[in-house]
C-alpha positions in Angstrom: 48.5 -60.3 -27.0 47.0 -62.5 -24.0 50.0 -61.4 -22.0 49.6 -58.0 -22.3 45.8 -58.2 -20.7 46.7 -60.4 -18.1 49.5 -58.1 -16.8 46.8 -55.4 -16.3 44.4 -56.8 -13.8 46.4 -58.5 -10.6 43.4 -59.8 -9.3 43.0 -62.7 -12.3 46.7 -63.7 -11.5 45.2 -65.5 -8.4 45.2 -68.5 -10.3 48.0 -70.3 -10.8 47.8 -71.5 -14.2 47.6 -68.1 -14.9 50.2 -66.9 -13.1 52.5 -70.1 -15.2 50.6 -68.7 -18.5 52.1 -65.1 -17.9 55.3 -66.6 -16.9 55.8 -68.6 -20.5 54.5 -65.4 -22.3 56.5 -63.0 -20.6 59.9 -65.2 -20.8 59.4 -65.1 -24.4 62.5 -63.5 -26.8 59.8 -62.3 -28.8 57.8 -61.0 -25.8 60.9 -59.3 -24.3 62.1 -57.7 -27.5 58.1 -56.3 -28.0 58.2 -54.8 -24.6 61.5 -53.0 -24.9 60.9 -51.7 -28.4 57.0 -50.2 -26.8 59.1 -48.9 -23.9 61.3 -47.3 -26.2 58.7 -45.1 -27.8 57.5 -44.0 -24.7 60.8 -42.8 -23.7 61.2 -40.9 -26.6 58.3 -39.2 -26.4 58.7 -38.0 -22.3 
């Protein structure tokens, strides 16, 4: 879920533990497979 909020606002991704945080999250199967299936709903519905 952090991942999610952090991709929002640019401006906290100053930091660059951050940034590494977002990295690890995002680079995540799990993550990945999340993001598609979301994208895929949003698809359908345009």
């Amino acid at each position: 879920m952090m991942a999610t909020v952090l991709r929002i606002d640019d401006e906290l991704l100053l930091d660059p533990r951050l940034q590494a945080y977002l990295k690890r999250c995002t680079d995540r199967p799990a993550f990945k497979r999340a993001l598609a299936a979301q994208m895929a709903d949003f698809r359908q519905a345009a």
